[in-house]
ZALUMKE-448490 format. One record per residue: residue in one letter; x, y, z of N, C-alpha, C in turn. Coordinates in steps of 0.02 Angstrom, whole numbers, plus 50000, padded with zeros to 5 digits. Each point is the difference from the previous one (the first is absolute). Last residue first. Example, Ala and Ser with C-alpha at 12.3 -4.5 7.8 and 13.67 -1.06 7.14 Angstrom:
BEGIN
S;50642;49888;50354;50042;50059;50003;49961;50055;50037 .
A;50015;49714;49996;49955;50059;50000;50045;50060;50000 .
end
This chain:
BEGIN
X;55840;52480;57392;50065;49995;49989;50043;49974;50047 .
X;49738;50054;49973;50033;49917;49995;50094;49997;50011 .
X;49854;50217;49994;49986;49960;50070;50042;49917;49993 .
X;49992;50143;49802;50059;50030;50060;49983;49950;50063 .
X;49857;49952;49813;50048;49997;49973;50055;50021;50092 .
X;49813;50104;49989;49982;49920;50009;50075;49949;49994 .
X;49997;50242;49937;49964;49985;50058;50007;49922;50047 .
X;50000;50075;49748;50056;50009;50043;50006;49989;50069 .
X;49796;49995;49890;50036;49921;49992;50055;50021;50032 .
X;49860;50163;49997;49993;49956;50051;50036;49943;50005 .
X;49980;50176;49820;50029;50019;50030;50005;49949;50064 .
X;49940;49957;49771;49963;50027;50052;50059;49997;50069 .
X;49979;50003;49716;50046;50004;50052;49975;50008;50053 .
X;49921;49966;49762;49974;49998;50048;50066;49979;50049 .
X;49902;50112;49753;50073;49967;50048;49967;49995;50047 .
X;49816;49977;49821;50051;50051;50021;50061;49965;50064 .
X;49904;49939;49759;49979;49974;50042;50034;50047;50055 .
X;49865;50119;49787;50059;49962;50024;50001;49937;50049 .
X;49818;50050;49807;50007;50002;50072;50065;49963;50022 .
X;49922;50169;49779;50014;49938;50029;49995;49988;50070 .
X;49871;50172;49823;50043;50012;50056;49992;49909;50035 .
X;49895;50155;49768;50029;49963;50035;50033;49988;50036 .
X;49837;50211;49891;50056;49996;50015;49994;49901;50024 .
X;49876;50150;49825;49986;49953;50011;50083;49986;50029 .
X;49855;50253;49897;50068;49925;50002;49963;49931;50043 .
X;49924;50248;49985;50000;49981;49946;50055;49927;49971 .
X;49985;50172;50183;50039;49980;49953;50015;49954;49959 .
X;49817;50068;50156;50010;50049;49963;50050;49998;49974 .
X;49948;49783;50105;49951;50026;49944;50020;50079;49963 .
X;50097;49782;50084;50010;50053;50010;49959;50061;49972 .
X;49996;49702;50056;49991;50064;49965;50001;50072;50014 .
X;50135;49768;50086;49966;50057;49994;49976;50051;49954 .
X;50100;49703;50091;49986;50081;49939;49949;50046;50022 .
X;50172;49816;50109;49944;50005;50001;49981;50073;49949 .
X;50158;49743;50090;50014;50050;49947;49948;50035;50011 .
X;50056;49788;50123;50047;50053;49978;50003;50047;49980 .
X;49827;49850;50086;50038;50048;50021;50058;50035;49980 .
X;49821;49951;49835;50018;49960;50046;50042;50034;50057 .
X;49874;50086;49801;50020;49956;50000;50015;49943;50028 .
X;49849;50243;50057;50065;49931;49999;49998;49954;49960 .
X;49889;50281;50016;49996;49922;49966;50065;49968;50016 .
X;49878;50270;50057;50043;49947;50012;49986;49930;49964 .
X;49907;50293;50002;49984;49934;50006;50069;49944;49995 .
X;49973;50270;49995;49947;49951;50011;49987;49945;50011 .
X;50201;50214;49996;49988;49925;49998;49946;50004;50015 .
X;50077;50215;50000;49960;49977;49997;50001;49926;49948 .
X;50184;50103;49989;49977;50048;50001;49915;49978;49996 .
X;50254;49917;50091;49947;49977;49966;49974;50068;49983 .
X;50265;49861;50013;49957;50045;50027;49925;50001;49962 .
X;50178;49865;49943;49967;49986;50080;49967;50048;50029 .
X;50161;50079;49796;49967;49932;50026;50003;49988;50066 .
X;49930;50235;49903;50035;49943;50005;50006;49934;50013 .
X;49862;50215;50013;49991;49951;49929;50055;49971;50007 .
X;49876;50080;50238;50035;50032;49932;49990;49939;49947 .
X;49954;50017;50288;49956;50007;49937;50079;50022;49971 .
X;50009;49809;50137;50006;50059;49996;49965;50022;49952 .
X;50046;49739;50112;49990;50039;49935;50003;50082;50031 .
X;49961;49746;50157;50044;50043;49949;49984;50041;49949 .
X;49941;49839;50275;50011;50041;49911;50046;50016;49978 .
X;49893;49825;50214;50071;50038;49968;49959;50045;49943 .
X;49883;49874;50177;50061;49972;49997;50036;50037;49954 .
X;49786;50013;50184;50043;50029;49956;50079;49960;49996 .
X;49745;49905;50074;50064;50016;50020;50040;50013;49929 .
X;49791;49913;49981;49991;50056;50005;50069;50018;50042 .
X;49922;49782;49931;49948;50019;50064;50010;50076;50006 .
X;50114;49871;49830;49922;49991;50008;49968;50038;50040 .
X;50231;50097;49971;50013;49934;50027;49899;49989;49963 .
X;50125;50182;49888;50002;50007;50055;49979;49917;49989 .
X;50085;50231;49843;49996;49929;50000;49986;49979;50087 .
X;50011;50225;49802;50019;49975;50070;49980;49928;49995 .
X;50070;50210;49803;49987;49940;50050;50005;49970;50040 .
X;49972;50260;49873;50034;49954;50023;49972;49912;50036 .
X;49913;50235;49924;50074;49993;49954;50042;49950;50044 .
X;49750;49998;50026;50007;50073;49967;50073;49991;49970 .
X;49924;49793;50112;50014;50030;50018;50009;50070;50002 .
X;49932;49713;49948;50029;50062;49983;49994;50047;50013 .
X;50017;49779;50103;49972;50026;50003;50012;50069;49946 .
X;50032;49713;50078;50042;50057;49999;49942;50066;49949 .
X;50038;49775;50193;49941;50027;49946;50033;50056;49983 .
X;50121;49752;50039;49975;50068;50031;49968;50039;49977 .
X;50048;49696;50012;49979;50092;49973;50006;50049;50045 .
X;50104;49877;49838;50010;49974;50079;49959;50001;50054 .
X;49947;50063;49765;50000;49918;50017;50000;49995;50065 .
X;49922;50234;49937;50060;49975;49988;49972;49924;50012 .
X;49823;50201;49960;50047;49949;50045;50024;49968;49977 .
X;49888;50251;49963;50019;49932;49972;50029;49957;50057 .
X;49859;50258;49928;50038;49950;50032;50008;49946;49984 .
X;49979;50293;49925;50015;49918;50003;49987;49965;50044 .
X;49940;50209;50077;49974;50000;49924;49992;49911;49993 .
X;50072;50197;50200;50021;49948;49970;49917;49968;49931 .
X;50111;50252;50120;49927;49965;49972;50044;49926;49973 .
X;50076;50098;50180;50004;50063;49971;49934;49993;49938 .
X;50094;49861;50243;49994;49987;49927;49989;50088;49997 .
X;50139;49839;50178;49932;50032;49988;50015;50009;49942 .
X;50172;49869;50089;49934;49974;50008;49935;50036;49991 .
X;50231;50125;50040;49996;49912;49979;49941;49981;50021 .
X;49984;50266;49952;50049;49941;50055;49989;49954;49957 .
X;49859;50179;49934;50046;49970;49957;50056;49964;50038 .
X;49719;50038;50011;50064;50049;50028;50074;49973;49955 .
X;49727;49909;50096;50034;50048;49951;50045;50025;50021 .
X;49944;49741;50055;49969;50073;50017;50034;50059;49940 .
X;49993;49717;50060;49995;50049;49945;49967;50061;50043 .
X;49934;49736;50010;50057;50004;50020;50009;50082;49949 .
X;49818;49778;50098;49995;50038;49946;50095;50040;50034 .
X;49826;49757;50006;50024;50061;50044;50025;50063;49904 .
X;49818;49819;50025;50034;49966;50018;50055;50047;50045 .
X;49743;49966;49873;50090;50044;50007;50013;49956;50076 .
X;49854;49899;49778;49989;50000;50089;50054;50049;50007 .
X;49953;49890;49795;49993;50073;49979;49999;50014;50097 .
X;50040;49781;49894;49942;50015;49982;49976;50073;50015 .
X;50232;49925;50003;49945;49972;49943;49951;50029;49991 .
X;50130;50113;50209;49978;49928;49985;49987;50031;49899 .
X;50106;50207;50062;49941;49957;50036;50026;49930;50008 .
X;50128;50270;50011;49994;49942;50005;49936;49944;50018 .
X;50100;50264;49924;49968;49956;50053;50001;49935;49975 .
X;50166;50254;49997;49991;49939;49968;49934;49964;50037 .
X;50040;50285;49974;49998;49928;50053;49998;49935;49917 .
X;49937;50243;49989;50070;50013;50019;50017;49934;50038 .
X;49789;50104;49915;50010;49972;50060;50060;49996;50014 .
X;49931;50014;49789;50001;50055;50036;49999;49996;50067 .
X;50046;49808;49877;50042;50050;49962;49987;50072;50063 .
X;49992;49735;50010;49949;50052;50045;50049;50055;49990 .
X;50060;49754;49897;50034;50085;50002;49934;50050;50024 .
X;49986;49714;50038;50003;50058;49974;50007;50063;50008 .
X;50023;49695;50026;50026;50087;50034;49971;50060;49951 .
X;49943;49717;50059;49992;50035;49959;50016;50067;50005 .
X;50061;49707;50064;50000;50064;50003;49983;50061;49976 .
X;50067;49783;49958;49922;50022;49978;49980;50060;50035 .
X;50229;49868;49983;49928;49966;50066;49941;50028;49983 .
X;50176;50107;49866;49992;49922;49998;49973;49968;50024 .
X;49945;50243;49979;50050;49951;50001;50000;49945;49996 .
X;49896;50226;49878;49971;49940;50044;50079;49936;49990 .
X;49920;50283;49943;50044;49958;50002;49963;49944;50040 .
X;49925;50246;49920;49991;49951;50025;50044;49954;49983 .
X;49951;50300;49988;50022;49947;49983;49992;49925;50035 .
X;49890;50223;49996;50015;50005;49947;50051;49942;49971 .
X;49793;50124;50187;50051;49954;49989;50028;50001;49932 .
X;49848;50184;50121;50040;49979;49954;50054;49931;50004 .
X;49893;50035;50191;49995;50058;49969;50028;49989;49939 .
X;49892;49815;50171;50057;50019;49967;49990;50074;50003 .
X;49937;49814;50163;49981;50015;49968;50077;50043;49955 .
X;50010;49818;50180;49966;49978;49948;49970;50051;49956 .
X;50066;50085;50220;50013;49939;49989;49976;49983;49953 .
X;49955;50264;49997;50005;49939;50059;50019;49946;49962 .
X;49960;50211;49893;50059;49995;50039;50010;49951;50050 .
X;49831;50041;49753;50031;50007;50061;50053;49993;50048 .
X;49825;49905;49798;50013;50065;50024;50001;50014;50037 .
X;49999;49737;49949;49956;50042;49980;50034;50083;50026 .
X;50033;49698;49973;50019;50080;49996;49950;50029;49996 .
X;50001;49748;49883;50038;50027;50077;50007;50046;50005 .
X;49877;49813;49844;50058;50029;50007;49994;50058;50062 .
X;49943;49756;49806;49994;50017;50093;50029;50094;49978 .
X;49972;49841;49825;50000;49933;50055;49973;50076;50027 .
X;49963;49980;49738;50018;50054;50063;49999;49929;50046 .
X;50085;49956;49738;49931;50013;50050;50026;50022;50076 .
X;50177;49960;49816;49955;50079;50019;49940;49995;50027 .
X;50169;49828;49923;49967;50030;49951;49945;50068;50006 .
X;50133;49856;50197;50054;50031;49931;49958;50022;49949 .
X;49885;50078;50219;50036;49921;49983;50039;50004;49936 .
X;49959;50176;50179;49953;49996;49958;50049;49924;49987 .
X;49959;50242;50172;50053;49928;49984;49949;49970;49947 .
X;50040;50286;50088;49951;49925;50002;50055;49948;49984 .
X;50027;50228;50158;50028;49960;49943;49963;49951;50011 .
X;49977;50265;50052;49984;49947;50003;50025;49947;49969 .
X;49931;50253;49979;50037;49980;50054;49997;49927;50027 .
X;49944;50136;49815;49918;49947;50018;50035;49971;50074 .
X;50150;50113;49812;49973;50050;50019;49905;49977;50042 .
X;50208;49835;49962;50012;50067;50026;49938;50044;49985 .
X;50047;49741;50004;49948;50060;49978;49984;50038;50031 .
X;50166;49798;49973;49998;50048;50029;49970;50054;49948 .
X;50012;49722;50000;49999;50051;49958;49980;50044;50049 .
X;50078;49720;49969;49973;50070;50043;50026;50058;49962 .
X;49959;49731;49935;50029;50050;49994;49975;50072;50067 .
X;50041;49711;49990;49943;50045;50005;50064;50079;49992 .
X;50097;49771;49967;49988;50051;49961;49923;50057;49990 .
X;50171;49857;50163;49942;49959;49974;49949;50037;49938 .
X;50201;50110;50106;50032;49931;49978;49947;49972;49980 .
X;49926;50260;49993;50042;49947;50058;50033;49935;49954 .
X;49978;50235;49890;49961;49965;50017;50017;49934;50051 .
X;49979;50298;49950;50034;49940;50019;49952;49928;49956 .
X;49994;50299;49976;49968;49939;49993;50045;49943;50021 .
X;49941;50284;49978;50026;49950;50011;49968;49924;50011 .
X;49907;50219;49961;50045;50002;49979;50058;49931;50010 .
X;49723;50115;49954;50029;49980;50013;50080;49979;49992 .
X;49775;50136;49965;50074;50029;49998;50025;49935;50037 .
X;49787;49949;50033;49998;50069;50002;50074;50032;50012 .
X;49843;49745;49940;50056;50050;50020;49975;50084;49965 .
X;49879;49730;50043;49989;50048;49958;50069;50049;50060 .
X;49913;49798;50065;50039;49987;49932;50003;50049;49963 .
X;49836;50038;50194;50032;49918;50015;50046;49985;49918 .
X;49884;50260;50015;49989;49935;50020;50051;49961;49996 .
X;50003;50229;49933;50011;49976;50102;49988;49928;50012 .
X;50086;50134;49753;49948;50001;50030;50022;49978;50078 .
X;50107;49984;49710;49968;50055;50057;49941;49985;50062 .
X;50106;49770;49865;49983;50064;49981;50000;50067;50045 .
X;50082;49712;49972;50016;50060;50013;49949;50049;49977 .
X;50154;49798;49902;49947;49984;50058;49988;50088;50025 .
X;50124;49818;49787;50000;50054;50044;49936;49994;50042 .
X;50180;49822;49820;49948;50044;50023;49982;50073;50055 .
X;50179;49899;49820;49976;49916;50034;49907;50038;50041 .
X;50232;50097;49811;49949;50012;50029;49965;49943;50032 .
X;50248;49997;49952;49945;49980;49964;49931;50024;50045 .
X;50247;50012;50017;49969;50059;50014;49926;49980;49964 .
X;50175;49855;50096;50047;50033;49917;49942;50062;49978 .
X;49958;49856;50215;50051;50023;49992;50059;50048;49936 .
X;49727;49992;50009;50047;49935;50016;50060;50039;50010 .
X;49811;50118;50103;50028;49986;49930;50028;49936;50015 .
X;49787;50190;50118;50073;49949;50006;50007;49976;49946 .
X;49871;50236;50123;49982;49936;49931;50074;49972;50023 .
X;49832;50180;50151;50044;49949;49998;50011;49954;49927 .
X;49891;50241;50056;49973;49935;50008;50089;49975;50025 .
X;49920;50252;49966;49942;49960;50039;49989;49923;50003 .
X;50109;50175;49843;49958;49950;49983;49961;49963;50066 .
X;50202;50153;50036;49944;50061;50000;49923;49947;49933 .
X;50200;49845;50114;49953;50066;50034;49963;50054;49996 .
X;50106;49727;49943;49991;50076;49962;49946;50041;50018 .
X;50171;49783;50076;49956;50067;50028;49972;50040;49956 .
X;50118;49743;49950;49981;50074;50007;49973;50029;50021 .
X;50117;49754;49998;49924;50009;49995;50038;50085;50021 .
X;50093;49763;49864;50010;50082;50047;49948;50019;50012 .
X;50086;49711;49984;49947;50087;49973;50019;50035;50037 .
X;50086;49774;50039;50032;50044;49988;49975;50065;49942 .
X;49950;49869;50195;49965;49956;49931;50042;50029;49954 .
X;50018;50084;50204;50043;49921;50025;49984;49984;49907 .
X;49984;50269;50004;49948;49923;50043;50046;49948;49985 .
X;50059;50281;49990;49999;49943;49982;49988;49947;50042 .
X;49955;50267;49970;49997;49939;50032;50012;49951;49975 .
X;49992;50273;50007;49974;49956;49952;50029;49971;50051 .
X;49889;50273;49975;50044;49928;50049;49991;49935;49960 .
X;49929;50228;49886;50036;50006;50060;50053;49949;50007 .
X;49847;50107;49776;50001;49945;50049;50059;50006;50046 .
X;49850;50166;49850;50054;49996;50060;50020;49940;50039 .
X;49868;49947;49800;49965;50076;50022;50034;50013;50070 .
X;50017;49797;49783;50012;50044;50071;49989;50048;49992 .
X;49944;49777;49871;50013;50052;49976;50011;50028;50081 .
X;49945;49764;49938;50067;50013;49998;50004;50079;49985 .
X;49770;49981;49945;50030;49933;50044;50069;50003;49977 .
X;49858;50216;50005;49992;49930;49974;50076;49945;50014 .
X;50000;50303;50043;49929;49916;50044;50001;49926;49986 .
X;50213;50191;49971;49924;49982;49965;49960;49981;50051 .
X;50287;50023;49904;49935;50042;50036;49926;49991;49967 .
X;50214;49800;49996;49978;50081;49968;49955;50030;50050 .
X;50140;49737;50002;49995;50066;50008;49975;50061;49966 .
X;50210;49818;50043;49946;49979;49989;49935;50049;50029 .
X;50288;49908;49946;49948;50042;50035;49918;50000;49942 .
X;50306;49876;50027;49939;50035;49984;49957;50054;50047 .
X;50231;49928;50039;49972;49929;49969;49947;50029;49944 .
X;50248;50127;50103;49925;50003;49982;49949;49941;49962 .
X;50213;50039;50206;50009;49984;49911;49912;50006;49990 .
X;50096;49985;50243;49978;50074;49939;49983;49998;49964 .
X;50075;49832;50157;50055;50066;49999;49965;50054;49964 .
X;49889;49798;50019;50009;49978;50075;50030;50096;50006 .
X;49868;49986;49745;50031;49939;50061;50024;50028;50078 .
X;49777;50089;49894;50073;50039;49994;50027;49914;50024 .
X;49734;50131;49918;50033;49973;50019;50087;49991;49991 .
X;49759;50164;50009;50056;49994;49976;50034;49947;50026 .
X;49741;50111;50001;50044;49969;50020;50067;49984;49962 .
X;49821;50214;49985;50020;49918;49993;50042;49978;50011 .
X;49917;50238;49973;49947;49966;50010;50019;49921;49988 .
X;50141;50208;50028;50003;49975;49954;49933;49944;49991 .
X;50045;50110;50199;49979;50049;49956;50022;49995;49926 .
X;50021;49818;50173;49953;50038;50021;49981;50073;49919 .
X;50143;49756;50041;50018;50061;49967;49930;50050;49984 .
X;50086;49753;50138;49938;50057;49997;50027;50057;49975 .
X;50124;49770;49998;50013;50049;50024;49945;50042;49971 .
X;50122;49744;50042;49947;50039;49965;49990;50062;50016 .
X;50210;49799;49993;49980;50042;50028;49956;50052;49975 .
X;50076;49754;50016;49996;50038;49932;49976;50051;50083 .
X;50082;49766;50042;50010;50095;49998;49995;50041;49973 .
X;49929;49761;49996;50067;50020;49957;50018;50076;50036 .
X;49731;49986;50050;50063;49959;49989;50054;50002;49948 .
X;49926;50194;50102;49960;49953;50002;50038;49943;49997 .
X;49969;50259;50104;50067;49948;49991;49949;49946;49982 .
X;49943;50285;50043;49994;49918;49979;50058;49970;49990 .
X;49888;50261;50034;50073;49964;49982;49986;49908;50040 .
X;49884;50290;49959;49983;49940;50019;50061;49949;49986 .
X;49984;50264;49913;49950;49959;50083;50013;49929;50023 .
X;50116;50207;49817;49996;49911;50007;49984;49995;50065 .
X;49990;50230;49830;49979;49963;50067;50002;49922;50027 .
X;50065;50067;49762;49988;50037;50025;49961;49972;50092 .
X;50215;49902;49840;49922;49997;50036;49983;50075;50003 .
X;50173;49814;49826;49979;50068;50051;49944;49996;50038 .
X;50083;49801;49865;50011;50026;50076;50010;50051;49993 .
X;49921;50017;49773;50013;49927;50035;50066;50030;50049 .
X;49871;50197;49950;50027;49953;49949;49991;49945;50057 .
X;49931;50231;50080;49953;49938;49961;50041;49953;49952 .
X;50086;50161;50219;49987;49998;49944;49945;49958;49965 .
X;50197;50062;50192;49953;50019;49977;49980;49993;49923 .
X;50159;49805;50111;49999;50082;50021;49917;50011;49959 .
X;50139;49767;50081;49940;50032;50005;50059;50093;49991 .
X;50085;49787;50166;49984;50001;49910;49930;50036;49986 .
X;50254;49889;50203;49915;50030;49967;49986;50001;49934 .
X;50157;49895;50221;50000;50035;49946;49934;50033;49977 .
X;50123;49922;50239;50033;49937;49941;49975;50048;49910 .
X;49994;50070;50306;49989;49999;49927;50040;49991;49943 .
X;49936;49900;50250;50061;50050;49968;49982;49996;49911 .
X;49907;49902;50277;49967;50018;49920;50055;50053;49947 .
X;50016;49839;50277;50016;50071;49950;49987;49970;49930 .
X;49890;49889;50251;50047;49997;49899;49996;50070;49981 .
X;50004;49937;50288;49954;50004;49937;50043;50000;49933 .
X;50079;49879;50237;50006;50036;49944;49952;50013;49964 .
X;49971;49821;50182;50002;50083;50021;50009;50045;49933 .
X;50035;49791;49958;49939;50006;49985;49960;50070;50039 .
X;50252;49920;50030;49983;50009;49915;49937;50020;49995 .
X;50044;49939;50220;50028;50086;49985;49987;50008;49918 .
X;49960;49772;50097;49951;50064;50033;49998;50059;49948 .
X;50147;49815;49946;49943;49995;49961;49953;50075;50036 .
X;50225;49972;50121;49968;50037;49939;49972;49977;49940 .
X;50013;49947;50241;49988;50061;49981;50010;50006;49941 .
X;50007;49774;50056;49922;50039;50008;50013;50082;49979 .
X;50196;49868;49971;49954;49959;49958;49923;50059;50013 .
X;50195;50054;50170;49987;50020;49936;49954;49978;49957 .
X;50022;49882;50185;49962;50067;50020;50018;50047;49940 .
X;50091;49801;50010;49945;49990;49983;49965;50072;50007 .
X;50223;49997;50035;49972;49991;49911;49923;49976;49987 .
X;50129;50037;50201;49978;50056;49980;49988;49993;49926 .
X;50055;49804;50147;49922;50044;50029;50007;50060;49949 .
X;50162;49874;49950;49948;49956;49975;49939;50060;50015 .
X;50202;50057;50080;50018;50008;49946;49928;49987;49968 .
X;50033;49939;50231;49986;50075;49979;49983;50032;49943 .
X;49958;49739;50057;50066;50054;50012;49971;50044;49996 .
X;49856;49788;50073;50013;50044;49942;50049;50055;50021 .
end
């Protein structure tokens, strides 16, 4: 083999390497939402969903109901009042969309869980005040895996149960505190594609990580505002590719499964890309990922560039052959 030959193979490897060295820049593509109660305003929007078609669902917290939007904004519907009785809210928070394609709800100062059809049809609920095995205390977030056991973060019982798609109890995990597997306020949950389960250990200032069946696994997060500590992370979510990406007080971070810092973005203000307390995240897919912004009352979107990748080594490599 020539010279010419040898350095083209040794290119072929570096740069599939160096491309997958590159993390993805997130560049903001648009938004939607101001203050208010008409169709897409919000008052407080907590929670943010992608179902199918991309409809995008969105927790309009101090409007007591859900709001739905196409892929860019456009307003589909909504679904919703203040109450107790069935399809009614009492601060609902965090929402979720299932493989089945139901939403299932947090509604937290109700103490339950209720789910819909995709077009908002009341379907059922689960839930009351209390400590026992299916019973919550302020709960705020909610996932559900690929096999559609749901999980639910019960923030004020420090703890997340799991339950099957119609709400009977399986299992659940946590208890008050600062060691491995316990919480202080949790407030958010994501489950990856391997089943993976992460949650926002809000006052703790940490991401942790179980098994399925609720086992920890590791954990990642201190207080402070460097790359990789937190301030109060809230959101979380995982990407396809995946990385777990985290929300942040006024900004987002994103890191590897295992907790290696891989990039952010945002600032506090009302511009675009900027946040003013983001809560929560929803993919589509890798390309595209939405944020609810909550004190601005918006709903920011941010594409995933592909970023340049010039690695400086190929030159390198390249010179030795000449």
């Amino acid at each position: 083999m020539n010279k010419s030959n040898v350095a083209l193979a040794i290119l072929a490897v570096l740069v599939p390497l160096a491309a997958q060295a590159s993390p993805p820049r997130y560049v903001y593509e648009g938004q939607w939402g101001t203050e208010g109660s008409g169709q897409g305003q919000f008052i407080f929007p907590t929670g943010v969903a992608v179902g199918a078609g991309d409809v995008v669902y969105v927790v309009d917290s101090g409007n007591n109901r859900v709001q739905h939007f196409t892929a860019t904004g456009s307003y589909r519907g909504e679904w919703g009042t203040a109450g107790a009785g069935d399809g009614e809210f009492k601060n609902p928070l965090g929402i979720a969309a299932a493989p089945s394609g139901n939403l299932y709800v947090v509604d937290s100062f109700n103490h339950r869980v209720q789910y819909f059809t995709s077009s908002g049809s009341f379907l059922g609920k689960w839930g009351a005040e209390g400590t026992a095995d299916g019973r919550f205390r302020y709960p705020e977030g909610v996932a559900v895996a690929p096999n559609g056991t749901v999980y639910v973060v019960d923030a004020g019982n420090n703890r997340v149960q799991r339950f099957n798609a119609a709400g009977s109890f399986l299992a659940k995990w946590g208890s008050t505190g600062t060691g491995d597997g316990k919480f202080l306020f949790p407030r958010g949950v994501a489950v990856a594609p391997n089943g993976r389960v992460y949650v926002a250990d809000s006052t703790n200032r940490r991401v942790q990580y179980f098994t399925a069946a609720g086992s920890f696994l590791g954990k990642w997060g201190s207080y402070g505002t460097a790359a990789g500590q937190f301030t109060l992370p809230v959101g979380i979510a995982v990407s396809p590719r995946p990385y777990v990406f985290v929300t942040d007080r006024h900004r987002m971070q994103f890191f590897t499964p295992t907790g290696s810092y891989v990039g952010e973005w945002g600032q506090r203000g009302e511009g675009p890309g900027e946040f003013t307390d983001p809560v929560a995240a929803a993919f589509p897919s890798d390309a595209r990922v939405y944020v609810a912004d909550l004190r601005n009352a918006r709903v920011q979107y941010f594409e995933c560039g592909n970023p340049a990748v010039v690695p400086a080594s190929l030159g390198r490599v390249k010179a030795l052959f000449r």
